[in-house]
N, C-alpha and C positions, 0 to 999 in steps of 0.2 A: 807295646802299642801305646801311643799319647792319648791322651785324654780327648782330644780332639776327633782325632780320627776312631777310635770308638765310637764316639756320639756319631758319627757320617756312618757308621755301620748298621748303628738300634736303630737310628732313621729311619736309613735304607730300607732295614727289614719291618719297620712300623709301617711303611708306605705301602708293600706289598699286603700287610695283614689289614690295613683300609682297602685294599682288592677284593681280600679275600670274606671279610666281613658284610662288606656292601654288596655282595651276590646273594640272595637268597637259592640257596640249595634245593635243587630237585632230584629227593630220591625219599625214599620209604622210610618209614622209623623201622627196620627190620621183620621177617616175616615171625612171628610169636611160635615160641617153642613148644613143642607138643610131646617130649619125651625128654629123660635127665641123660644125657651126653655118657656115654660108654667110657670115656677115661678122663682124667685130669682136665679141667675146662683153665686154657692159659688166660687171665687179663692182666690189663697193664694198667695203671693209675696213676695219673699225671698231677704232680702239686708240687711247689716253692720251696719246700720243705726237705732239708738233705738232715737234720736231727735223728739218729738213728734210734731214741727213743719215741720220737715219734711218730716214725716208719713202724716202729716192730709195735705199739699201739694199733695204727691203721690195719696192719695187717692180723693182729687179732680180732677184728672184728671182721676180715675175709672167710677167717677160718671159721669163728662163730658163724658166721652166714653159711658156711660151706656142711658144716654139723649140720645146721636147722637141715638142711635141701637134700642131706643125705649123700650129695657129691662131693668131688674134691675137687679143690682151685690151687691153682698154684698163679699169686700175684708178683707182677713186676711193678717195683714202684720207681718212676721216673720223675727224677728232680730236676728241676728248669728253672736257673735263676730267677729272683724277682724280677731284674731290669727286663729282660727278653722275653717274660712267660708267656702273654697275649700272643707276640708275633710266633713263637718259636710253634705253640701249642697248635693256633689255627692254622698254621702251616702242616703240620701232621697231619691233622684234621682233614685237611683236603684228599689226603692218600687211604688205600686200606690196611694201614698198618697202624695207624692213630691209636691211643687210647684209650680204652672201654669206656674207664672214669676217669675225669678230671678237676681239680677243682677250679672256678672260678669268680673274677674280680669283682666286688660292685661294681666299679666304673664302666664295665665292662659288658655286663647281663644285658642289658637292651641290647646291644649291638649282636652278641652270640644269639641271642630268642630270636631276632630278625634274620641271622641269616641260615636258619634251623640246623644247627650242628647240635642241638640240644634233644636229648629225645621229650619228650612226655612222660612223666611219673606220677600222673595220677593213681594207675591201676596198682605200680611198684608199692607207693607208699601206705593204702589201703589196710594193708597188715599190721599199722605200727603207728595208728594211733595221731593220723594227720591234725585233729582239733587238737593236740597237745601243743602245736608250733604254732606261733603267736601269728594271728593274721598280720600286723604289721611287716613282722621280719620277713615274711613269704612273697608281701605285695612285690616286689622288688622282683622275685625270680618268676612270678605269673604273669600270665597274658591272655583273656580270654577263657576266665576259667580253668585255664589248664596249667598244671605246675610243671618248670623245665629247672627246676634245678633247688636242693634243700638248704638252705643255709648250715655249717656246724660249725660258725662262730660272728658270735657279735663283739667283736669286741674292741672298749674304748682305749684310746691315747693317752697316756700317764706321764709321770716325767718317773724315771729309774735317776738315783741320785749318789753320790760317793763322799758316804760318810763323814772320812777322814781327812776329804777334801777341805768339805766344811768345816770341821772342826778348827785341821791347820788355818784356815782364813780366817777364825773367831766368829762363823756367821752361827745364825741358827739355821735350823734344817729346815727344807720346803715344808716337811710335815707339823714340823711349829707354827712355822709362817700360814698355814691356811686353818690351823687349830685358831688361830688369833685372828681370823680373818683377813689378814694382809695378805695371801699370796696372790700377789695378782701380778700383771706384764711388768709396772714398774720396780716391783721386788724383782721379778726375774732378772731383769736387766741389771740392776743394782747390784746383785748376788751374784750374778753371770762375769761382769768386770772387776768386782773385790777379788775373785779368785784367781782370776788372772792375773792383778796384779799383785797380791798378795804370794802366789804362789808357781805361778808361771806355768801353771796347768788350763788348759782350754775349760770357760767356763760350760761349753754348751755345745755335743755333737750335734749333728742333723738325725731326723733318725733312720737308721740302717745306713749312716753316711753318706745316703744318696736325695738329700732334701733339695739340691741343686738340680738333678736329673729326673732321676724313674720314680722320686718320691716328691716333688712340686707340691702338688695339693696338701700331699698329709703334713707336709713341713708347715708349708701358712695356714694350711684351715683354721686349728687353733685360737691362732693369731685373729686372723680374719675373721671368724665368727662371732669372736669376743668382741670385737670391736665394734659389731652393728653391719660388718660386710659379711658377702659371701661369692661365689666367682659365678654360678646363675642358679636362675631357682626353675623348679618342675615345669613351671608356664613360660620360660622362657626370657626370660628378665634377666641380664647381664645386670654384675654387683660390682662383678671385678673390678673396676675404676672408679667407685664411688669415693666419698670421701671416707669413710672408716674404712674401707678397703685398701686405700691408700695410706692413710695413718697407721694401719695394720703390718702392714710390707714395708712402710719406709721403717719403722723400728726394728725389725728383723736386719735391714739394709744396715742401717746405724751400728748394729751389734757387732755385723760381722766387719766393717767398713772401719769406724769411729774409735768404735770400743776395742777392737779386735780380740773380744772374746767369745766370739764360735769359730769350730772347726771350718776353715773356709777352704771354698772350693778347689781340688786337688790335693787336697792335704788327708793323708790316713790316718791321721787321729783317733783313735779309739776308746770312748769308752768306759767297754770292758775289759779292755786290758790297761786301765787307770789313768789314760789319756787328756781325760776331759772329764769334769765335775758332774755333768747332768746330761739325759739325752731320753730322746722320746722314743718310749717301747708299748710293748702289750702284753700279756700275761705269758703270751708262749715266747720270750724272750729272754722272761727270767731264770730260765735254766740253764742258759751261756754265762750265769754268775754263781752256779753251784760252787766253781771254784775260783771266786776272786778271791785275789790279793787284799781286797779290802773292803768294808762292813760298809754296808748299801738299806737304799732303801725305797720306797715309793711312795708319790704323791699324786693328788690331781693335778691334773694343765690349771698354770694361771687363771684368774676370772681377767676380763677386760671392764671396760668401762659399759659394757652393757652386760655384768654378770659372767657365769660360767658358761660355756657352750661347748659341751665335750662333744668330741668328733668321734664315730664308729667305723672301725674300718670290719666289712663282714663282706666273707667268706663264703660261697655254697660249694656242694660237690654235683656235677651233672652226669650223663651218661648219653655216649654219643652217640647219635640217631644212625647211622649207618656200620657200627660196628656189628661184628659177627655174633654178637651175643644180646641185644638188645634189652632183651625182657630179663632177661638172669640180672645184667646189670641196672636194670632199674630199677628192681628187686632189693639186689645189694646197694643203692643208694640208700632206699628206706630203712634198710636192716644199719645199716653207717652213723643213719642219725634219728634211730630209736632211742627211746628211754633210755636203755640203758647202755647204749653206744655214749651218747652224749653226755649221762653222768659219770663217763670213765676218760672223757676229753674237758670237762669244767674245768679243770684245773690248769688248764693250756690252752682250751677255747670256747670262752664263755658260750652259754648254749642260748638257743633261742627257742626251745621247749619249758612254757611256763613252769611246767611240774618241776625240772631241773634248778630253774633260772631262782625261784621262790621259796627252795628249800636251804633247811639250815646246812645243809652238807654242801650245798655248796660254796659256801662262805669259808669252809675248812677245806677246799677242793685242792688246793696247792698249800704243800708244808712249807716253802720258803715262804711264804706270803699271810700275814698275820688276819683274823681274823675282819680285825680294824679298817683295816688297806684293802681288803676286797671288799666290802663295804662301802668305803670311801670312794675309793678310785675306780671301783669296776661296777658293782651292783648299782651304787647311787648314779651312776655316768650311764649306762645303760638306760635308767629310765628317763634321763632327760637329753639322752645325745642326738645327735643325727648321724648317719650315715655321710659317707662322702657326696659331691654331685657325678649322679653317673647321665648316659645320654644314648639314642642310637646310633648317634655319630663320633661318639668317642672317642672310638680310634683317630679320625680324623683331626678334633680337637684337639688330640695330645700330642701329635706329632706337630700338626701349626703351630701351636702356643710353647711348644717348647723352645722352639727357634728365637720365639720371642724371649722369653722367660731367660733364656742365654743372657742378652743384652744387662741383666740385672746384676750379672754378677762381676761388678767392674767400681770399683771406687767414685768415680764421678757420671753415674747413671744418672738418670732422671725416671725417677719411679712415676711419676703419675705417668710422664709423656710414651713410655713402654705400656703399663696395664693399662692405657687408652689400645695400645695396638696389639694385647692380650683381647679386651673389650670387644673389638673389632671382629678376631676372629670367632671368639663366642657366639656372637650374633648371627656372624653370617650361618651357623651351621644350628643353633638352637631358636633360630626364630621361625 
């Protein structure tokens, strides 16, 4: 299948998940249980995540949940790509066969709280110590006092880097470069093209190689933030065509255009399999370099010309309001990102339970990753990051602006005259 005609399929099925989003659902959050189920109670749990370490993780915490209740569960974990997750999920969603628990997107939570596929986990979470999870990171999955969904990861955007890459091109490492305080967009660039041409290896993937498509925002935020832009803000304020928003994008453009050292669009490039020099990850990704070929490392995202602005990308887990288990499962939400659920995920998904987030354990939470570099990259970026921009109409936005966003990836674009008609759709749907 071409490249093309995929993108006409995710569409396709975006357009229907703005159907299905945009209805507010009339039905029950479940009638509440009054006795422990006679045999094996089956659930299913839906998340992006096909790592079989970190499936057999989630499902230790089913079984601990299943100990405390004195029942047994027997869970099915269902993996759904990143690009498809939104369309594939609330598409299930609609049937009675959907999944108990699932996790979902920032971008994404207004629009699933709007159209009540989310139950209510007030009473679930009650047992486990809710003032421990940071009012902030919550605000996001609440609405009216009531919480639809837990967060169990906050976590920021780093650059993962290939050591030997550097070395071979005589540069020094991101982690020098921001020790000395130079690492900023113009070293990246600079360091991005020496290795390329030095070495004929791509300086700079997208990250999860899809910064063209299903990954847009996480690819420019970065960029974009650092520079004084952003693509809109909470009240509704389109950024995306401003001028550091444009200076932001057109150097990305440049890179991959000019310089021709990022992985550019259609090309599989990897990486992790020593492809390309640098590329933008999060702590649960560093386990796909357990066993590289070659000696890696990580730093923070560049600073721009208005300083650092680390980007967070986070995660909740919800439990779906008309599954046949409601109360059990929102139960086992709480029990998922308890204390001590989420300091046995730190090391893979930064938590957003202060006790976790502020102790010295978890700075040592993952053994690939040095004491230093969670510090740097994860705990210091946490407390001054943001989150993505999410919306109720999201779905909608994404699928519009994608069509646009297309147009950018062509040698002789005109960036501003596009993110004016990026801007456009923005507006019409966040104003």
């Amino acid at each position: 299948m071409n490249l093309k005609h995929t993108k006409g399929v995710v569409r396709a099925l975006t357009l229907l998940l703005v159907l299905v989003l945009s209805m507010p659902m009339a039905f029950s959050q479940g009638a509440a249980e009054t006795k422990a189920p006679a045999g094996p109670v089956a659930m299913t749990i839906a998340t992006w995540t096909s790592n079989p370490d970190q499936i057999a993780l989630l499902d230790s915490f089913v079984q601990g949940f299943a100990k405390e209740k004195g029942i047994e569960i027997k869970a099915t974990f269902e993996s759904i790509p990143f690009a498809e997750y939104n369309t594939k999920l609330s598409l299930e969603l609609q049937g009675s066969s959907g999944p108990d628990l699932f996790w979902v997107l920032e971008t994404a939570a207004p629009a699933f709280i709007q159209s009540g596929l989310l139950a209510k986990l007030n009473d679930g979470m009650k047992a486990y110590d809710p003032a421990d999870i940071s009012a902030d990171a919550l605000e996001l999955w609440s609405k009216g006092g009531d919480v639809y969904a837990i967060p169990f990861s906050t976590s920021p955007f780093f650059i993962l880097y290939n050591k030997d890459l550097f070395a071979k091109a005589g540069l020094k490492t991101p982690e020098q470069y921001a020790a000395e305080g130079t690492w900023n967009w113009d070293t990246f660039r600079t360091v991005s093209k020496t290795i390329k041409d030095k070495t004929g290896v791509w300086g700079l993937q997208t990250v999860d190689g899809q910064g063209y498509d299903a990954r847009i925002l996480h690819n420019l935020a970065p960029m974009v933030r650092s520079y004084g832009g952003d693509f809109w803000t909470d009240d509704g304020k389109v950024l995306i065509n401003s001028a550091e928003s444009v200076a932001a994008v057109t150097l990305f453009h440049t890179m991959v255009y000019k310089d021709a050292s990022v992985v550019p669009p259609g090309n599989q490039s990897d990486f992790f399999a020593g492809n390309a020099a640098m590329t933008v990850g999060q702590i649960s990704r560093v386990s796909k370099l357990n066993e590289a070929a070659f000696a890696w490392g990580l730093a923070p995202m560049p600073a721009g010309p208005k300083g650092e602005s680390p980007v967070i990308g986070q995660a909740a887990i919800g439990a779906n309001s008309k599954g046949r288990n409601v109360e059990l499962a929102s139960e086992l939400v709480g029990y998922m990102t308890n204390k001590s659920s989420v300091a046995a995920m730190a090391g893979i998904w930064p938590p957003a339970r202060k006790s976790v987030l502020e102790s010295e354990a978890f700075l040592t939470s993952n053994k690939s990753v040095t004491k230093e570099q969670m510090q740097r990259a994860v705990a210091d970026s946490i407390k001054s990051g943001r989150v993505l921009p999410s919306h109720v109409k999201y779905p909608q936005i994404e699928v519009e602006s994608k069509m646009v966003f297309d147009k950018l990836w062509n040698a002789n674009a005109n960036v501003k005259a596009i993110l004016d008609e990026v801007a456009a759709i923005y507006a019409k749907h966040t104003k």
